[in-house]
C-alpha positions in Angstrom: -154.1 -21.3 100.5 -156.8 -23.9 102.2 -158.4 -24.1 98.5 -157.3 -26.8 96.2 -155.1 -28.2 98.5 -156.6 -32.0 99.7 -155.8 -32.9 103.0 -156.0 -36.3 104.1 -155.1 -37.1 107.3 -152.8 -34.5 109.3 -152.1 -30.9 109.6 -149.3 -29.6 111.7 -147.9 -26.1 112.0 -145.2 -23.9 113.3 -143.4 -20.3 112.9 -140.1 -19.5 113.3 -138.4 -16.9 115.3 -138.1 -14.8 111.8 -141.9 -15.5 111.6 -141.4 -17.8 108.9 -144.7 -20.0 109.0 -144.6 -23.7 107.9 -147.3 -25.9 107.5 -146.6 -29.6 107.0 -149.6 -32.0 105.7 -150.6 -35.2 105.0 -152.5 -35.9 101.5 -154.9 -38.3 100.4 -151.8 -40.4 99.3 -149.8 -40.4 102.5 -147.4 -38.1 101.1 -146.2 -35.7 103.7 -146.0 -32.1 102.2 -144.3 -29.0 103.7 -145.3 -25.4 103.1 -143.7 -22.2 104.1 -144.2 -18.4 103.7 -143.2 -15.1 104.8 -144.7 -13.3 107.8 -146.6 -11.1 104.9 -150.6 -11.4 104.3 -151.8 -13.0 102.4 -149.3 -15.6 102.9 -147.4 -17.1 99.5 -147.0 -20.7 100.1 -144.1 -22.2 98.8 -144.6 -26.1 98.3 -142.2 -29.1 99.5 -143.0 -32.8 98.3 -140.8 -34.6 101.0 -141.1 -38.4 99.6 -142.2 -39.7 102.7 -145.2 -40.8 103.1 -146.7 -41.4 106.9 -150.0 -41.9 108.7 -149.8 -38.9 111.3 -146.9 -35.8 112.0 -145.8 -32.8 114.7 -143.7 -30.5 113.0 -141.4 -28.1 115.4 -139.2 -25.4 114.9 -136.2 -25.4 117.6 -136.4 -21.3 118.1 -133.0 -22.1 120.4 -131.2 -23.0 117.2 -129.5 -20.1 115.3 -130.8 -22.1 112.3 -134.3 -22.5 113.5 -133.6 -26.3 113.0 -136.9 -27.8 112.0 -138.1 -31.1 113.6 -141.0 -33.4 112.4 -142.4 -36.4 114.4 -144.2 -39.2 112.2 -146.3 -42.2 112.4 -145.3 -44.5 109.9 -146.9 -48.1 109.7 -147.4 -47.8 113.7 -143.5 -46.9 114.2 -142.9 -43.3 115.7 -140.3 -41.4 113.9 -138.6 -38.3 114.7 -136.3 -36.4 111.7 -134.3 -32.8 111.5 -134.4 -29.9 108.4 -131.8 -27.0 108.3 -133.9 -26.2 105.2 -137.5 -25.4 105.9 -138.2 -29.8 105.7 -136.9 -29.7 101.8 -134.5 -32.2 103.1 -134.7 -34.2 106.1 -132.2 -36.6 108.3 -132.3 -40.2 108.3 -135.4 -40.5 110.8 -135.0 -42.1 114.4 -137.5 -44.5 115.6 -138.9 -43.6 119.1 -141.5 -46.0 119.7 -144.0 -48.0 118.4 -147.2 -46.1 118.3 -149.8 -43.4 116.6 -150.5 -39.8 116.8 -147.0 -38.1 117.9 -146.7 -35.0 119.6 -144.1 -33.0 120.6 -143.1 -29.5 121.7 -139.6 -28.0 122.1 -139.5 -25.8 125.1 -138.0 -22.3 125.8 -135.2 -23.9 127.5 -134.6 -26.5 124.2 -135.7 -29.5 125.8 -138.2 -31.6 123.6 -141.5 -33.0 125.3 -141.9 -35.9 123.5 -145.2 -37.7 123.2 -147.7 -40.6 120.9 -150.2 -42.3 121.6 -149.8 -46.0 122.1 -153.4 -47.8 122.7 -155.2 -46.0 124.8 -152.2 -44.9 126.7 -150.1 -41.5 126.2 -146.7 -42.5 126.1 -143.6 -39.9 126.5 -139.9 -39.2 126.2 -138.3 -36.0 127.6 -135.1 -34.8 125.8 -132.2 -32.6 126.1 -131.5 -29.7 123.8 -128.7 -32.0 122.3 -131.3 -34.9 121.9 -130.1 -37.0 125.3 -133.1 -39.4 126.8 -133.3 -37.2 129.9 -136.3 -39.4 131.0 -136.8 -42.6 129.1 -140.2 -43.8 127.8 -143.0 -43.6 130.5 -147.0 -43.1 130.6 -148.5 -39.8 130.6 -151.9 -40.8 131.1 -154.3 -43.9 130.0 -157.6 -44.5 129.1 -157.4 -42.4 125.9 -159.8 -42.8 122.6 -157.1 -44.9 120.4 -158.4 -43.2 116.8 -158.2 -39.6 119.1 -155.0 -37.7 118.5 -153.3 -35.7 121.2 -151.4 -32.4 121.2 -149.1 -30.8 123.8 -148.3 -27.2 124.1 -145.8 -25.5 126.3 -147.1 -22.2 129.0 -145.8 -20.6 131.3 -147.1 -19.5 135.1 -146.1 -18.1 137.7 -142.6 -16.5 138.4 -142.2 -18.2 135.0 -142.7 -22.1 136.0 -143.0 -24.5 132.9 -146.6 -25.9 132.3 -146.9 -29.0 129.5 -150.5 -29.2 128.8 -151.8 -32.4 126.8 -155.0 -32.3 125.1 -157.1 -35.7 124.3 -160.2 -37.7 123.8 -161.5 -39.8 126.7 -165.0 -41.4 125.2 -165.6 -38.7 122.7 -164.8 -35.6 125.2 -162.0 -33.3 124.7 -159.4 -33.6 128.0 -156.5 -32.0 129.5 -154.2 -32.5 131.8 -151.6 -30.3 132.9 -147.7 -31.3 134.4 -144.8 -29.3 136.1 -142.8 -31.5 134.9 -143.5 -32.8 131.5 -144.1 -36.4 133.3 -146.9 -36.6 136.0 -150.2 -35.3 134.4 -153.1 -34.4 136.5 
């Protein structure tokens, strides 16, 4: 699939709980395109224009929901944007702005709560959420001193006797960081 396709300036990816996979991209326009395919190699892509266009995306699939409900996080014109799909992203929800910001990144946890970060300067900003979308913890900084062109991604893991571990990746002057939480709000 990686030939012919032109990616500009994002690449996100998820699969389902079916082991559906879906790929959403950026182009060289802006345009945010979804693919998705069957759990059967090689992969057949089917393609998704979504008519939004955005600068950065996180797509998610909720693997709580009985309709693996997709979520995908943007960055449009420094505005953080977060949207719903019952349909693989062919159609999406009116988006809700988060925050002002760049690079989102998100992760949906076992449990359905969303980690919810972007990065806003050179800070890591966050929002923790409830399965049903409540702010459970309202905006507050991850960490600081970030690269600001960097990107960020957060990933979910779990340790011993099954405790929660958010993990953020970053760029602190040009070297790749991590830092780890217990909570999905204090980093170290």
């Amino acid at each position: 699939w990686a030939s012919g396709i032109s990616i500009g300036k994002g690449v996100s990816y998820d699969t389902s709980d079916a082991m559906r996979h879906i790929l959403g991209y950026i182009d060289q326009d802006d345009r945010i395109w979804m693919k998705t395919a069957d759990n059967i190699i090689p992969f057949t892509w089917v393609d998704a224009d979504t008519g939004i266009d955005a600068q950065a995306l996180c797509v998610r699939v909720d693997r709580r929901s009985q309709d693996q409900k997709l979520y995908m996080m943007t960055a449009e014109d420094s505005s953080i944007k977060l949207r719903t799909s019952l349909d693989e992203g062919t159609t999406w929800t009116m988006p809700e702005t988060i925050a002002t910001g760049t690079f989102p990144a998100f992760v949906i946890a076992r449990s359905g709560t969303q980690y919810i970060y972007w990065l806003d300067g050179t800070t890591i900003k966050g929002q923790i959420r409830s399965p049903q979308n409540d702010i459970l913890e309202a905006t507050f900084t991850a960490v600081s001193g970030v690269d600001t062109e960097s990107g960020i991604a957060v990933d979910e893991s779990y340790g011993n006797k099954g405790a929660l571990r958010i993990t953020l990746a970053y760029i602190v002057d040009g070297n790749a960081m991590t830092s780890v939480s217990y909570d999905g709000k204090t980093f170290s």
